[in-house]
C-alpha positions in Angstrom: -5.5 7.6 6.9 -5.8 10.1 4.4 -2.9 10.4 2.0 -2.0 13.8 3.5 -1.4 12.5 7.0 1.0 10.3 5.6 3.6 12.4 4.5 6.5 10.3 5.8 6.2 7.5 3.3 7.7 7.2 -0.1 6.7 5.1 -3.1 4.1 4.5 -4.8 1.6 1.7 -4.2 3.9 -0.5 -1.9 5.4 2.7 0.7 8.5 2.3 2.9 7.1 3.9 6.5 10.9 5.0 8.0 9.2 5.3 11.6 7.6 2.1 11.7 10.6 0.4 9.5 7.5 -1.2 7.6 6.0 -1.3 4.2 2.7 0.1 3.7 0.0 -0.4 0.8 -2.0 1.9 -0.7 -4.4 2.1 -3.4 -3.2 4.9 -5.6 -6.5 5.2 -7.7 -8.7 5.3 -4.6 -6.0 6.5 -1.9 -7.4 4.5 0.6 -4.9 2.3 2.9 -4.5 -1.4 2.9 -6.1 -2.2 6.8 -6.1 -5.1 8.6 -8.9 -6.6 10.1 -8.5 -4.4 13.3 -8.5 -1.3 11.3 -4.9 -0.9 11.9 -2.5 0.1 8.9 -1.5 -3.3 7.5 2.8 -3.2 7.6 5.0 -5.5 5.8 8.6 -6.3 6.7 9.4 -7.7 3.2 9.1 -5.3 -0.2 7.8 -8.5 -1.8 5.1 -9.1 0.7 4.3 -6.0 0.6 4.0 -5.6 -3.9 1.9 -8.4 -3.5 -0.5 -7.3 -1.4 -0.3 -4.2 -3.3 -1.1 -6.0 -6.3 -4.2 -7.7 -5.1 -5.2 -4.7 -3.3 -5.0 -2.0 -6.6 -6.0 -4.1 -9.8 -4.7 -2.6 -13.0 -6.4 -3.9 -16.4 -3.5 -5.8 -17.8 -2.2 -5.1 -21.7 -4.7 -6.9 -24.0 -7.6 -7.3 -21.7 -10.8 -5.9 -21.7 
């Protein structure tokens, strides 16, 4: 789902979907959407499910590294 079909959700990285009442994920340096294996959007009901994901999914270079 292309970022402009999604124009519901708010946030950035970890989005809050207010039709679904789910968290979504999504890569903001590529802008593609965490799936699952289905091909279905992958939802979260926690926030902290869902940063985690997030953080797996978009890897920042952390301060220091190389």
């Amino acid at each position: 789902m292309p970022h402009d079909q999604a124009p519901r959700l708010h946030g950035y990285g970890v989005r809050f979907d207010t039709d679904a009442q789910r968290y979504r994920v999504r890569n903001e340096q590529t802008g593609e959407w965490l799936r699952q294996a289905t091909g279905e959007l992958a939802s979260f009901v926690f926030f902290g499910d869902a940063y985690s994901a997030w953080r797996a999914f978009e890897v920042h270079k952390r301060p220091g590294g190389r």
